[in-house]
C-alpha positions, -999 to +999 in steps of 0.1 A: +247-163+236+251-125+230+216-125+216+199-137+250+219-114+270+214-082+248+182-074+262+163-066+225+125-069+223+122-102+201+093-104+180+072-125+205+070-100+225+057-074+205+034-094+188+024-097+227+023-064+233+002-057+206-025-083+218-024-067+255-033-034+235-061-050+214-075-063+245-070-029+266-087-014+237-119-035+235-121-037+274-124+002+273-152+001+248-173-025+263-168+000+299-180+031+277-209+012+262-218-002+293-216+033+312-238+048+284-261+022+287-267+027+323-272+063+318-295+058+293-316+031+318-312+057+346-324+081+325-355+063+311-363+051+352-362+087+360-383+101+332-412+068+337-411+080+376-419+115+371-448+106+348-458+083+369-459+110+400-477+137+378-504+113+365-507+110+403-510+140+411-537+144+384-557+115+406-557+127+439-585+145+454-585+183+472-588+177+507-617+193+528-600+208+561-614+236+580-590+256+592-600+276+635-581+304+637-584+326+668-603+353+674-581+385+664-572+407+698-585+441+694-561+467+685-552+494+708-564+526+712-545+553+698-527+579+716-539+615+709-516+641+707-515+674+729-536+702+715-511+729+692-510+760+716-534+788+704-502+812+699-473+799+674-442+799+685-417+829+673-390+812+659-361+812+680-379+812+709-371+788+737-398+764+751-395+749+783-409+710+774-402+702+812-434+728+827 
């Protein structure tokens, strides 16, 4: 009875354990094979729909639109400046701008 009680791995269970691996193993390759697999479709859906859009693109015709735009508003009338006075200034003299 010491042998039930002892609590050792008996070889049943490893043998187990082992399978449980095996399995865990070839699960996790199937996932990765399937993952790259849909890539590879989700890829190939991609690349066949921008073909498809370019030859498109390639079909369609320019369109013929005629484009009113309003008549432009004339542009002011510039403002002309004051005459220069006849005499320069001496410098450092003080002009009065209010007069």
């Amino acid at each position: 009875m010491a042998a039930d009680g002892s609590g050792a791995i008996g070889p049943v269970s490893v043998r187990y354990a082992a399978q449980i691996r095996e399995l865990l193993y070839a699960q996790a390759v199937q996932r990765m094979a399937a993952d790259q697999e849909a890539a590879r479709a989700a890829a190939d859906a991609e690349r066949a729909a921008r073909v498809e859009a370019a030859a498109n693109a390639k079909q369609a015709q320019p369109l013929d639109v005629k484009v009113e735009a309003p008549e432009p508003k004339p542009l002011p009338t510039p403002i002309s400046l004051p005459d220069a006075p006849a005499e320069p200034t001496p410098p450092g003299h003080l002009v009065d701008i209010q007069a």
